[in-house]
C-alpha beads as a LAMMPS data file, in Angstrom:
LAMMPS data file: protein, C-alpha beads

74 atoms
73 bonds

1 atom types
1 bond types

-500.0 500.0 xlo xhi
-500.0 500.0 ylo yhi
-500.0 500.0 zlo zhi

Masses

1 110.0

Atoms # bond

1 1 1 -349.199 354.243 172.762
2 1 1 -350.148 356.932 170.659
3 1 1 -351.138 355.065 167.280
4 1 1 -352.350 352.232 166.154
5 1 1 -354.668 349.484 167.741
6 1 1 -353.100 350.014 170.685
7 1 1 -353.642 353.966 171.051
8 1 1 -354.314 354.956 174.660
9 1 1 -352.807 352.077 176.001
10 1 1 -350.424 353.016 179.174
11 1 1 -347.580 350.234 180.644
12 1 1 -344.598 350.181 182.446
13 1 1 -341.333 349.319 181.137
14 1 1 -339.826 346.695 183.311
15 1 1 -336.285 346.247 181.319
16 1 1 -334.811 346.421 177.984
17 1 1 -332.222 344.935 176.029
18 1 1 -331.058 347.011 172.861
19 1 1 -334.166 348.110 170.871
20 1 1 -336.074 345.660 172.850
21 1 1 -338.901 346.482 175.451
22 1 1 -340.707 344.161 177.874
23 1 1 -343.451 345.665 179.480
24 1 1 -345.429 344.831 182.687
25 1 1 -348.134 343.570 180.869
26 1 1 -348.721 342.348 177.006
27 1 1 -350.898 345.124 174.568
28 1 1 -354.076 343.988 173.579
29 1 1 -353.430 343.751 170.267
30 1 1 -349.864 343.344 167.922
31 1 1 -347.499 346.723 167.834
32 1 1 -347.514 347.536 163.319
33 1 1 -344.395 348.867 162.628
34 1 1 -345.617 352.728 161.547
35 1 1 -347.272 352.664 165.401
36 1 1 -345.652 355.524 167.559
37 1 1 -345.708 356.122 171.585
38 1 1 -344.008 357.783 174.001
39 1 1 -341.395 357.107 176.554
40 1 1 -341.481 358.905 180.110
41 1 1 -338.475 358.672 183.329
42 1 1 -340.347 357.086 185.716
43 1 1 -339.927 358.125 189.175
44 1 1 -338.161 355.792 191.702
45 1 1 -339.013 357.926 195.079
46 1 1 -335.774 358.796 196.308
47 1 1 -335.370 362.786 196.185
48 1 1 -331.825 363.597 196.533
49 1 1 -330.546 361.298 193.848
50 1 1 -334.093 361.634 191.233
51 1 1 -335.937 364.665 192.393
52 1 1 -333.105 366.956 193.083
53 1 1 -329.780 366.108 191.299
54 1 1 -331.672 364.770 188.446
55 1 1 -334.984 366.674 187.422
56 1 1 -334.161 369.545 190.042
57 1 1 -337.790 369.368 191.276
58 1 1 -336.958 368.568 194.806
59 1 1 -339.598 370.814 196.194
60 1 1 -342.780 368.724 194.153
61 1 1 -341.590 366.055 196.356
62 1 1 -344.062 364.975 197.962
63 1 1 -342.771 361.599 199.583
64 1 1 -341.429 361.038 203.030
65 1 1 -337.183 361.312 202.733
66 1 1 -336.562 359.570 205.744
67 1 1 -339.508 355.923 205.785
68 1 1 -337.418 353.696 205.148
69 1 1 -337.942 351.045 201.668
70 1 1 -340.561 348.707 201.920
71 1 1 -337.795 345.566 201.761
72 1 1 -335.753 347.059 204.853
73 1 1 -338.942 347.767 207.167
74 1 1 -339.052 344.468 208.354

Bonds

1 1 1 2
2 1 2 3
3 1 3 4
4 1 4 5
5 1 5 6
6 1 6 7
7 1 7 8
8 1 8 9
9 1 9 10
10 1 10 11
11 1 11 12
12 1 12 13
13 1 13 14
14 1 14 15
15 1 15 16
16 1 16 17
17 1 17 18
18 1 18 19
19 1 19 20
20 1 20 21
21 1 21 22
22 1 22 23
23 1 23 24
24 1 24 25
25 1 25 26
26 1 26 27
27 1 27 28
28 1 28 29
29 1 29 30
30 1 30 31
31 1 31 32
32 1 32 33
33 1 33 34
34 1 34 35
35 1 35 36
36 1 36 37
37 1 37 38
38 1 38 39
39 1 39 40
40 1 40 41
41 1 41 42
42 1 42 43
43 1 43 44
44 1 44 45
45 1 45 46
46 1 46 47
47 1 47 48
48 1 48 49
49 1 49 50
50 1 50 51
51 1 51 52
52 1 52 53
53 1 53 54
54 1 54 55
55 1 55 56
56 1 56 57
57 1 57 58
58 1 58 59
59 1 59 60
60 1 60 61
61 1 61 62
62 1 62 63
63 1 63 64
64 1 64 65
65 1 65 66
66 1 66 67
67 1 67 68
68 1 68 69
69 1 69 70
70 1 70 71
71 1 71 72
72 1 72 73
73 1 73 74
């Protein structure tokens, strides 16, 4: 958030439906309608389909291409 009761305030966006966020967790206080923030890709780990083809910024990578995702490791 970069207005507003709320300035300084950072959260993930977990979905969205049409103008609609939901966030990962609720603002401390009410969003006013002349408040204004910013939006940012976030970054899902995987560097040939994100870091590469996407942002071409495969060689800031700094992850492990080949550990495999934390649901398949068991």
């Amino acid at each position: 958030m970069l207005t507003g009761a709320n300035s300084g305030q950072v959260r993930t966006i977990r979905a969205h439906s049409g103008d609609v966020l939901f966030l990962s967790h609720t603002l401390p206080f009410g969003v006013g309608s002349a408040d204004t923030f910013s939006l940012y890709p976030g970054c899902r780990k995987r560097l040939d389909e994100d870091c590469v083809a996407k942002y071409d910024n495969g060689p800031n990578h700094l992850g492990f291409k080949w550990i495999p995702k934390a649901e398949s490791a068991f």
